[in-house]
mmCIF file of the N, C-alpha and C atoms, coordinates in Angstrom:
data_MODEL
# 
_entry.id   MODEL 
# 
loop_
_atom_site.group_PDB 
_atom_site.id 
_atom_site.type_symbol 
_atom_site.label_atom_id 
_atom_site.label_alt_id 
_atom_site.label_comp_id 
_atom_site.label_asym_id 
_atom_site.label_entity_id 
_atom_site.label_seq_id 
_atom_site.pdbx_PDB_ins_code 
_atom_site.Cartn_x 
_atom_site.Cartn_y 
_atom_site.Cartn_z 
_atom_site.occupancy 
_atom_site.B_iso_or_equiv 
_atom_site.pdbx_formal_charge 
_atom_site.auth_seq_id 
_atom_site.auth_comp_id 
_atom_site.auth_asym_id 
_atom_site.auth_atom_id 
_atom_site.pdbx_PDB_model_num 
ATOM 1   N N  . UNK A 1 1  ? 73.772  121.328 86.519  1.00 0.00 ? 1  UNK A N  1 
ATOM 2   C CA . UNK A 1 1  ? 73.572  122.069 87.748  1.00 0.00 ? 1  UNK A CA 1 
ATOM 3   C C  . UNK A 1 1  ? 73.149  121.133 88.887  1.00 0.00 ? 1  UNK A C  1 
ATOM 4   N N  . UNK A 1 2  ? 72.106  120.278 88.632  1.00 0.00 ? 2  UNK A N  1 
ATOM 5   C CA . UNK A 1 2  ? 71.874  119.232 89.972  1.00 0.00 ? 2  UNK A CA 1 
ATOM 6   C C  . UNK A 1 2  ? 72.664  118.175 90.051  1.00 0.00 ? 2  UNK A C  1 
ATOM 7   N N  . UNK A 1 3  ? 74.143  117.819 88.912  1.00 0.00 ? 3  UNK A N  1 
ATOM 8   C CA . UNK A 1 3  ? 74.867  117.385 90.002  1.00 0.00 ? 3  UNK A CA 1 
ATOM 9   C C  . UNK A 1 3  ? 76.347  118.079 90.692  1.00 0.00 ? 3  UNK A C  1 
ATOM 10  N N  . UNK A 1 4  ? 75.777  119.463 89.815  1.00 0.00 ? 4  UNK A N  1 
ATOM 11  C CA . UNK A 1 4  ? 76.851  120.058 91.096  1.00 0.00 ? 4  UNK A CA 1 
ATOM 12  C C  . UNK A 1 4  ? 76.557  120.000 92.139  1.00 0.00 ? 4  UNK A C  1 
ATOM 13  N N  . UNK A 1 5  ? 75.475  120.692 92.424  1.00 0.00 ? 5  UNK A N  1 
ATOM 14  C CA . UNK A 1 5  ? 74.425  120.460 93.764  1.00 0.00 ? 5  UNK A CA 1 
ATOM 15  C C  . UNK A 1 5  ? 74.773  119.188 94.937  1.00 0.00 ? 5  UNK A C  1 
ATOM 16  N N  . UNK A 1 6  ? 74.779  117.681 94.308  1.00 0.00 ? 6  UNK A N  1 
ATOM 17  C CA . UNK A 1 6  ? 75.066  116.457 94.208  1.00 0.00 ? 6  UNK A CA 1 
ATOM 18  C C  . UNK A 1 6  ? 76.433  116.821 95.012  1.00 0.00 ? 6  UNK A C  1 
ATOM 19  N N  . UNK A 1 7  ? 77.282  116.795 94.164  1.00 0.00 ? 7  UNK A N  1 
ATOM 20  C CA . UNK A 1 7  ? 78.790  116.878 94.398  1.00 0.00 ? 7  UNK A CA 1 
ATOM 21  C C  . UNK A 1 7  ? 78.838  117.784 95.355  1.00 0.00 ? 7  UNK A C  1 
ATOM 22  N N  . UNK A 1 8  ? 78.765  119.026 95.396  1.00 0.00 ? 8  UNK A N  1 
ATOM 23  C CA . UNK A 1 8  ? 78.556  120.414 97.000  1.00 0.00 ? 8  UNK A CA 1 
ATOM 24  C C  . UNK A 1 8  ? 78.484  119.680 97.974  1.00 0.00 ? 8  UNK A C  1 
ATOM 25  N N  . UNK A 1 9  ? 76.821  118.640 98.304  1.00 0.00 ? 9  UNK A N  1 
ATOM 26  C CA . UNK A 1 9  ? 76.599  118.551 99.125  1.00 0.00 ? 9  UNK A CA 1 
ATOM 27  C C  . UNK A 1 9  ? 77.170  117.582 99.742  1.00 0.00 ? 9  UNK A C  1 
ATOM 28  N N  . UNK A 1 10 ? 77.585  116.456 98.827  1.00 0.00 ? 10 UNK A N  1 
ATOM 29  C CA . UNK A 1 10 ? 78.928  115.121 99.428  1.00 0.00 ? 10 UNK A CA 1 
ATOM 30  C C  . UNK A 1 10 ? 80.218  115.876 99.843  1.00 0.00 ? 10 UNK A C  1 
ATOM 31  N N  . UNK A 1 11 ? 80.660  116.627 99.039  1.00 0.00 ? 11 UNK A N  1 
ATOM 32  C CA . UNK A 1 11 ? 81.907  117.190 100.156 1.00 0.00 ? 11 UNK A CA 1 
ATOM 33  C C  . UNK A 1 11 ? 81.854  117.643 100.995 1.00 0.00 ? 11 UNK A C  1 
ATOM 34  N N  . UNK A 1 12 ? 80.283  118.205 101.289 1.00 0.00 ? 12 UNK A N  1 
ATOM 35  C CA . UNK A 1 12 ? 80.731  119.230 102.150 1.00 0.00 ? 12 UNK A CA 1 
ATOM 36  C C  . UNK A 1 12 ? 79.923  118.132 103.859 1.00 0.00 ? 12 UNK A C  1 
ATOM 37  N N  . UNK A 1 13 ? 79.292  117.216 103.579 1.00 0.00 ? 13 UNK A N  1 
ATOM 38  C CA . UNK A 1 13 ? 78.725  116.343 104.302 1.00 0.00 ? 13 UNK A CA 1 
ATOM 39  C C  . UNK A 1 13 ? 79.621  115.153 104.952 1.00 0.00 ? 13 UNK A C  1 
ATOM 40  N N  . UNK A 1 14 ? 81.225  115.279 104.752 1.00 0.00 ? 14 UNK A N  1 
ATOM 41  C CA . UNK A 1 14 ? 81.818  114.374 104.759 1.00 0.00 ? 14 UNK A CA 1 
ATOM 42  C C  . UNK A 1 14 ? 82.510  114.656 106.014 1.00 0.00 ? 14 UNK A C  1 
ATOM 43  N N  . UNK A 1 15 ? 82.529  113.688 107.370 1.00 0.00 ? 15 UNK A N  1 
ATOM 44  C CA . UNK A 1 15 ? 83.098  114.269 108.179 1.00 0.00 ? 15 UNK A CA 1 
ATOM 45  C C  . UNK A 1 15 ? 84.285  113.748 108.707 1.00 0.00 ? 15 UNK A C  1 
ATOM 46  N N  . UNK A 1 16 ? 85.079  114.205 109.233 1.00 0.00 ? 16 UNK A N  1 
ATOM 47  C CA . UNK A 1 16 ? 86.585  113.613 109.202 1.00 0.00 ? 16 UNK A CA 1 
ATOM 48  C C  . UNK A 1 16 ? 86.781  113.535 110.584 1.00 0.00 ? 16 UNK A C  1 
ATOM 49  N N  . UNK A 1 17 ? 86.952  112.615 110.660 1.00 0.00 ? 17 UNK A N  1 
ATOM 50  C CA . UNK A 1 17 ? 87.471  112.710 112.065 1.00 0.00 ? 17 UNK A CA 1 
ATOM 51  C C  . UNK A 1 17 ? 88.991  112.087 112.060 1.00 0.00 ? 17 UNK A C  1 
ATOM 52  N N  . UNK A 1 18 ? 89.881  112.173 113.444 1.00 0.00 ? 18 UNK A N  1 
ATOM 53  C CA . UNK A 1 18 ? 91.337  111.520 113.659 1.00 0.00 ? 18 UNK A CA 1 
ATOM 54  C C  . UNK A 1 18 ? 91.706  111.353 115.131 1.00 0.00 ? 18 UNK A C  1 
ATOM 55  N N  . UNK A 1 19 ? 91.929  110.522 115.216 1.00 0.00 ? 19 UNK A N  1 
ATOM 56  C CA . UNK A 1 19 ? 92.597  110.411 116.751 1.00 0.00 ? 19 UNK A CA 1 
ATOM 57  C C  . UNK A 1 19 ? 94.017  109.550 116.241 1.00 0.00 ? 19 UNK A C  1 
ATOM 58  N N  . UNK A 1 20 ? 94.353  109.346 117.755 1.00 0.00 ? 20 UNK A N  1 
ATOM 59  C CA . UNK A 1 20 ? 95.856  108.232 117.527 1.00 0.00 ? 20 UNK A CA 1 
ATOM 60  C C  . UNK A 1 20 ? 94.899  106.923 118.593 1.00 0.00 ? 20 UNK A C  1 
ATOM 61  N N  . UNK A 1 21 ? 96.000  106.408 118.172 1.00 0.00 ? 21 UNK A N  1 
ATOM 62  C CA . UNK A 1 21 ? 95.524  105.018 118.657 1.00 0.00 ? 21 UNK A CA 1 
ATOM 63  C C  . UNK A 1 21 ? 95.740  104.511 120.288 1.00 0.00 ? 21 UNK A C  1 
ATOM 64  N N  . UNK A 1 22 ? 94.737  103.617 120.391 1.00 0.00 ? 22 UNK A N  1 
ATOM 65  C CA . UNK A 1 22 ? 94.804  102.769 122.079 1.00 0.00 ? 22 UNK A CA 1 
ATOM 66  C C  . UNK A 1 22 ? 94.743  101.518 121.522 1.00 0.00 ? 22 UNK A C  1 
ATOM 67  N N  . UNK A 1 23 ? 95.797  100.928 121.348 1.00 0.00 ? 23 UNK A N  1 
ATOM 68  C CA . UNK A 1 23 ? 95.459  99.212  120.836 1.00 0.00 ? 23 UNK A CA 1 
ATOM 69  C C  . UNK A 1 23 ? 96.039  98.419  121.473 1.00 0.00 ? 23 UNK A C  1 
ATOM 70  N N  . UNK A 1 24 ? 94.937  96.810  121.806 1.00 0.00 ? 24 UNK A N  1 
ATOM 71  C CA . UNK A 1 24 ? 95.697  95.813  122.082 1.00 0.00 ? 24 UNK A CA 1 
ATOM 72  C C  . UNK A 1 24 ? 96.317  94.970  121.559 1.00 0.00 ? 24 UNK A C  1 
ATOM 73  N N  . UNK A 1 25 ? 97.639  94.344  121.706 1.00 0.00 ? 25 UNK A N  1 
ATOM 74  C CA . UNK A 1 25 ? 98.243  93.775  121.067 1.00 0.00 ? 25 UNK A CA 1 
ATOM 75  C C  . UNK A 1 25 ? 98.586  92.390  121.818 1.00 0.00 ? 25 UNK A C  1 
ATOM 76  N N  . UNK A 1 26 ? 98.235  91.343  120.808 1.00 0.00 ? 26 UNK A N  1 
ATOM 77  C CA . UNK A 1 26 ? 98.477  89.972  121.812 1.00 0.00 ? 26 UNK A CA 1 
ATOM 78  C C  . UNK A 1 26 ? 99.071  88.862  120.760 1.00 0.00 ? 26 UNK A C  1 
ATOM 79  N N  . UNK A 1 27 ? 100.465 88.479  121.141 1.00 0.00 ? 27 UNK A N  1 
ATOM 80  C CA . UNK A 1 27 ? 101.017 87.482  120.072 1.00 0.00 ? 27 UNK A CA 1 
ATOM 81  C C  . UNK A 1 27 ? 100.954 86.602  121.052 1.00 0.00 ? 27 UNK A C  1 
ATOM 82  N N  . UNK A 1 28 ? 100.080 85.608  119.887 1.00 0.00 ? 28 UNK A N  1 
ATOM 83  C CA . UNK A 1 28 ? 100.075 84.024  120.218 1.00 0.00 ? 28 UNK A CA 1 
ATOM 84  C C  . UNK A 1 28 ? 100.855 83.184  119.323 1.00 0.00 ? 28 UNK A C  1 
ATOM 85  N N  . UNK A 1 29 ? 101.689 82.570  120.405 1.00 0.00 ? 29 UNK A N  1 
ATOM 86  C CA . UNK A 1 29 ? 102.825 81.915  120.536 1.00 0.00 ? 29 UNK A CA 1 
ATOM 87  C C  . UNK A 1 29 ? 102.632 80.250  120.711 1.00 0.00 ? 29 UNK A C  1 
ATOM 88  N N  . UNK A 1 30 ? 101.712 80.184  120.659 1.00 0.00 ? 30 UNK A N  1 
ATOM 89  C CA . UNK A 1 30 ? 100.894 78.628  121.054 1.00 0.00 ? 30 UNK A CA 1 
ATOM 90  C C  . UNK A 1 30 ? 101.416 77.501  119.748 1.00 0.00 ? 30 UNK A C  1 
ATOM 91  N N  . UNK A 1 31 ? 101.752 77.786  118.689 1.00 0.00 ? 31 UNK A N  1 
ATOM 92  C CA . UNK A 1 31 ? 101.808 77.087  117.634 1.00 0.00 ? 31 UNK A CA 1 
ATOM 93  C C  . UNK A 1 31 ? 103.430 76.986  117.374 1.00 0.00 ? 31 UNK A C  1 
ATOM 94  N N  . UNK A 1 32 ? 103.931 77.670  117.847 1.00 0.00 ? 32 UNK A N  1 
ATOM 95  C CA . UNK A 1 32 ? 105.154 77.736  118.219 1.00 0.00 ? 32 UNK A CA 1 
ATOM 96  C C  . UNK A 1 32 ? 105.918 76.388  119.156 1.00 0.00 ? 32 UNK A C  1 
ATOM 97  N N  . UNK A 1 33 ? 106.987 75.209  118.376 1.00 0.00 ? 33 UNK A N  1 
ATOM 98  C CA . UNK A 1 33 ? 107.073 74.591  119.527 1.00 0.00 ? 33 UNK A CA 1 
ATOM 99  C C  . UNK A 1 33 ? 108.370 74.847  120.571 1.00 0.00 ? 33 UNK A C  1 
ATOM 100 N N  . UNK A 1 34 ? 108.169 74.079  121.669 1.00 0.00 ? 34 UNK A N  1 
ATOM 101 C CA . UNK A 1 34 ? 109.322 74.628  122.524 1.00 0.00 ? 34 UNK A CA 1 
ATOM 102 C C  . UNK A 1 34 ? 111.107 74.080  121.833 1.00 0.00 ? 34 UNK A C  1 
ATOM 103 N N  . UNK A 1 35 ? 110.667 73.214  121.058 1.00 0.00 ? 35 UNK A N  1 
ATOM 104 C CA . UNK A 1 35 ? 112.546 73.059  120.557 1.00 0.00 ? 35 UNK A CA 1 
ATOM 105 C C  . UNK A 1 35 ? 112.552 74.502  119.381 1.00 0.00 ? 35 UNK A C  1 
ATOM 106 N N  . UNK A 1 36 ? 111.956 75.084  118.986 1.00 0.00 ? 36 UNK A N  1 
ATOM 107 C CA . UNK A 1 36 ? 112.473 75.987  118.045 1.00 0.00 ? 36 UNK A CA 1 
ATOM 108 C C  . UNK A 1 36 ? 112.544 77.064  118.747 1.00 0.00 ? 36 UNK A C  1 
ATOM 109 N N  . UNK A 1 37 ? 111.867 77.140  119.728 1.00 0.00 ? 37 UNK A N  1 
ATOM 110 C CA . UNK A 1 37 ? 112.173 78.634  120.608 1.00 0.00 ? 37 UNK A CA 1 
ATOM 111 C C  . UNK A 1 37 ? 112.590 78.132  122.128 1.00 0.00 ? 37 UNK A C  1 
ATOM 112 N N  . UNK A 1 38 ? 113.766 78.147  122.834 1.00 0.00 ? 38 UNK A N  1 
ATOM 113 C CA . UNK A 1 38 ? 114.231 78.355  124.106 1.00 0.00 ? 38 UNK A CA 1 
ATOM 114 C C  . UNK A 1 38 ? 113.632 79.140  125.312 1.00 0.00 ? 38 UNK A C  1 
ATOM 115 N N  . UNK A 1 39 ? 113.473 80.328  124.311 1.00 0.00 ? 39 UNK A N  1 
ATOM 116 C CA . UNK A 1 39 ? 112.671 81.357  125.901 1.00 0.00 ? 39 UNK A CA 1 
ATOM 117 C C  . UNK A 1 39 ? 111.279 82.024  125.247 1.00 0.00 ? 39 UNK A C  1 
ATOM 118 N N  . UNK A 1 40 ? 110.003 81.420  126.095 1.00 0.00 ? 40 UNK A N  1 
ATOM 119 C CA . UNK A 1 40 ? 108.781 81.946  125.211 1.00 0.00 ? 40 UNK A CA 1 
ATOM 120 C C  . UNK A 1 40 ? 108.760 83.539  126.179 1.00 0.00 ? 40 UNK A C  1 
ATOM 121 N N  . UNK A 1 41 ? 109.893 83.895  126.655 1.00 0.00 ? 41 UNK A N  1 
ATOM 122 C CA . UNK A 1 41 ? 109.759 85.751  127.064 1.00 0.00 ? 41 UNK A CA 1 
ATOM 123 C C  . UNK A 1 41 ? 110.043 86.226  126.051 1.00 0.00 ? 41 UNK A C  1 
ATOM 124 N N  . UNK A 1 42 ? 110.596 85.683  124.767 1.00 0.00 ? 42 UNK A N  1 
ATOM 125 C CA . UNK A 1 42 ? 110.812 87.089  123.717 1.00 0.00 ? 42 UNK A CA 1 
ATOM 126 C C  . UNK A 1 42 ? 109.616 87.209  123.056 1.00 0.00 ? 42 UNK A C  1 
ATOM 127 N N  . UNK A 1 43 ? 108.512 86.623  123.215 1.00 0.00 ? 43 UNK A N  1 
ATOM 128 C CA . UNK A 1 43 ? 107.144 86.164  122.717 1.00 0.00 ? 43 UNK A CA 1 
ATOM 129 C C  . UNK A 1 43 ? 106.337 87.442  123.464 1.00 0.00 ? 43 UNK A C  1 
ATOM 130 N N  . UNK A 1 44 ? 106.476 87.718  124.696 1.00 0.00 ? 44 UNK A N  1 
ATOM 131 C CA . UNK A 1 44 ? 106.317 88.491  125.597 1.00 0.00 ? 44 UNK A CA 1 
ATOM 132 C C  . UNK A 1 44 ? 106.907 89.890  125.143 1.00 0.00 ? 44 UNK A C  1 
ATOM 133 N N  . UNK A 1 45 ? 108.237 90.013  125.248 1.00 0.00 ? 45 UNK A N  1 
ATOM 134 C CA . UNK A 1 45 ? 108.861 91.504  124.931 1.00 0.00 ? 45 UNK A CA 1 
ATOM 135 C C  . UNK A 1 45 ? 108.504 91.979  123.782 1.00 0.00 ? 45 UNK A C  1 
ATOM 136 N N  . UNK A 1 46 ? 108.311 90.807  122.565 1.00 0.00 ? 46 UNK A N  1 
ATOM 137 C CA . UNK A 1 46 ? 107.918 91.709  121.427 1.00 0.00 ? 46 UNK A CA 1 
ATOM 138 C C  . UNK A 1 46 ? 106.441 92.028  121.523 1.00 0.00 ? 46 UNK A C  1 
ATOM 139 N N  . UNK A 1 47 ? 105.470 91.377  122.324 1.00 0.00 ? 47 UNK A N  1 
ATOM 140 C CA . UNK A 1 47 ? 104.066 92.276  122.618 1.00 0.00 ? 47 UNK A CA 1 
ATOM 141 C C  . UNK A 1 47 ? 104.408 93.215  123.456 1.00 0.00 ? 47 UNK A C  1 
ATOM 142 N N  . UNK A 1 48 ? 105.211 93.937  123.859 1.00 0.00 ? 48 UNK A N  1 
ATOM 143 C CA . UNK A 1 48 ? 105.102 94.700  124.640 1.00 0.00 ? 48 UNK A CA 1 
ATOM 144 C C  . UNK A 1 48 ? 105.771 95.837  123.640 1.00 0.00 ? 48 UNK A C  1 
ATOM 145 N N  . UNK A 1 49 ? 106.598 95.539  122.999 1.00 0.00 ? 49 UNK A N  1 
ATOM 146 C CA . UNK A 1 49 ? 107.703 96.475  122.231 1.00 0.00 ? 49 UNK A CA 1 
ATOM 147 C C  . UNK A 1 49 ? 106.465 96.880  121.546 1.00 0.00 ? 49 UNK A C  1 
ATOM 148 N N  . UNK A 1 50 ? 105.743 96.041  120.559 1.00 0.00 ? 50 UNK A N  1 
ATOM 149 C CA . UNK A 1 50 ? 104.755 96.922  119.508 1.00 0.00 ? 50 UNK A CA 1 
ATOM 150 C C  . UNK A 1 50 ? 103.905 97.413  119.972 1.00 0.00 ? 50 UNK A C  1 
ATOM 151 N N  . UNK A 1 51 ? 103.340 96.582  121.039 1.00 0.00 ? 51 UNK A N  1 
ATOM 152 C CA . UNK A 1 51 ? 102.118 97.601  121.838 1.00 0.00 ? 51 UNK A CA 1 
ATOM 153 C C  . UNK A 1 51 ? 102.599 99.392  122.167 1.00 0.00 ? 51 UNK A C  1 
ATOM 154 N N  . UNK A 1 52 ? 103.926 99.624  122.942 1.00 0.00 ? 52 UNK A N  1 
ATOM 155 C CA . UNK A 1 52 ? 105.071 100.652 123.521 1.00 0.00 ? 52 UNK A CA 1 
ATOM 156 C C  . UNK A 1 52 ? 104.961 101.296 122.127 1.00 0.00 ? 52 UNK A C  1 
ATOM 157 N N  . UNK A 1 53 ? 105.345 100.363 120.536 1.00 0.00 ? 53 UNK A N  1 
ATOM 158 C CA . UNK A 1 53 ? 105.729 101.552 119.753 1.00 0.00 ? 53 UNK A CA 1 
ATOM 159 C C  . UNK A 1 53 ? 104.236 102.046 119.128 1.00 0.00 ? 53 UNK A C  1 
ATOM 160 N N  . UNK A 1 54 ? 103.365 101.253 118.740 1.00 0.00 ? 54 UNK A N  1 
ATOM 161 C CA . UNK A 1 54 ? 101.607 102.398 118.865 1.00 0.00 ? 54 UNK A CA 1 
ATOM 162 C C  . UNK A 1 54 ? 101.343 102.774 119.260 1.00 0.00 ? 54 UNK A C  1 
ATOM 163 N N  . UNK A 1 55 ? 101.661 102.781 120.687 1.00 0.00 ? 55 UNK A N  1 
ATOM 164 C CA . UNK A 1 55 ? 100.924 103.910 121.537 1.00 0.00 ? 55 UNK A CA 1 
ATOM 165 C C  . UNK A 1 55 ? 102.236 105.099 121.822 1.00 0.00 ? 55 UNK A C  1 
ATOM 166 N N  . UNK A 1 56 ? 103.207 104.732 121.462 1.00 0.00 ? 56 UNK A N  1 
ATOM 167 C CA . UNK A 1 56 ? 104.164 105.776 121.692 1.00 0.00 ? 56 UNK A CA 1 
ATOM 168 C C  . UNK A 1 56 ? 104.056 106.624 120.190 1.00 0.00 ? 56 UNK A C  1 
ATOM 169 N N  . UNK A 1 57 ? 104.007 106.384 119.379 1.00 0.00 ? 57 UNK A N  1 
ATOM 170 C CA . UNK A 1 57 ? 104.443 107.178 118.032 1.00 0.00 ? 57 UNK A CA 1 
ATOM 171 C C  . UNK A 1 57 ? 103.160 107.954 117.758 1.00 0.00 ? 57 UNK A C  1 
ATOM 172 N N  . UNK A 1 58 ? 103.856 109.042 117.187 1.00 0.00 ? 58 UNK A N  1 
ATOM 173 C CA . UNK A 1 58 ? 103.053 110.504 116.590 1.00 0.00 ? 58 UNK A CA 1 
ATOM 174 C C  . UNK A 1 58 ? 102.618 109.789 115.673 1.00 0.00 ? 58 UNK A C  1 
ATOM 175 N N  . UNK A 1 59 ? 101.212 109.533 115.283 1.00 0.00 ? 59 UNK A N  1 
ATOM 176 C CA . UNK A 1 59 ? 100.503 109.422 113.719 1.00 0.00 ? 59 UNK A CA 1 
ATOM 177 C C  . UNK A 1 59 ? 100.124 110.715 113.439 1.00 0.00 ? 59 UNK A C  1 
ATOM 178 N N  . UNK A 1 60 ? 99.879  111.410 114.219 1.00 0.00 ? 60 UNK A N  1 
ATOM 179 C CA . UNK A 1 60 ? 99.520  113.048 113.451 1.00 0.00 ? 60 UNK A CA 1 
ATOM 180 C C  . UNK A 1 60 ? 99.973  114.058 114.012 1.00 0.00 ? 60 UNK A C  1 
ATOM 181 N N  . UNK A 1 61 ? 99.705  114.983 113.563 1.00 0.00 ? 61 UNK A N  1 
ATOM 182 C CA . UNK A 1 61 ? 100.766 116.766 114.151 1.00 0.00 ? 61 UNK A CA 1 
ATOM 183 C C  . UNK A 1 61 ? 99.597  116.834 115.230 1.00 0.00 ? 61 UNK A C  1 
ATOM 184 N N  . UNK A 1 62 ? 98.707  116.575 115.464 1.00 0.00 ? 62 UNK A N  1 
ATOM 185 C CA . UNK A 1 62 ? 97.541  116.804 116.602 1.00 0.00 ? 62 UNK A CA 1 
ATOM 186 C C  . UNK A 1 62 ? 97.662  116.667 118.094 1.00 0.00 ? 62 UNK A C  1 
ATOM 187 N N  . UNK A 1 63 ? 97.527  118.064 118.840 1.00 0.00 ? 63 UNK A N  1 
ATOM 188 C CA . UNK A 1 63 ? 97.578  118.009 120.326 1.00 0.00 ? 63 UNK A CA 1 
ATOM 189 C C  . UNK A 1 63 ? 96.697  117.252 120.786 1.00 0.00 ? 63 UNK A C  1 
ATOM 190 N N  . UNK A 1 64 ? 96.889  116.298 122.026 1.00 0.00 ? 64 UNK A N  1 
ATOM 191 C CA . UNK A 1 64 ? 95.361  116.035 122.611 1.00 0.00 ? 64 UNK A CA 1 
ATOM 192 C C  . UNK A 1 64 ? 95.335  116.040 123.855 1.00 0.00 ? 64 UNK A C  1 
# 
């Protein structure tokens, strides 16, 4: 009986929370040298593409 009690009170004490995300995203490109890459803008577009697709995509059915 006291560890149902136990167990009751952890589930029921457990609080959930959810949001979607605000994240920054920063690719460093520094180690990268310039003969293997031509244009350090695609270094650029792809921080922008993943940043665009986290903050664009549904992680949950939730209005906000």
């Amino acid at each position: 009986m006291k560890y149902l009690f136990f167990f009751l009170l952890f589930c029921f004490s457990i609080q959930i929370t959810a949001q979607e995300l605000n994240c920054t995203v920063t690719v460093d490109a520094t180690r990268i040298n310039t003969a293997q890459v031509s244009e350090k803008a695609i270094f650029v577009n792809l921080e922008k593409a993943i940043r665009q697709f986290m903050i664009d995509r549904e992680w949950t059915n939730d209005q906000f």
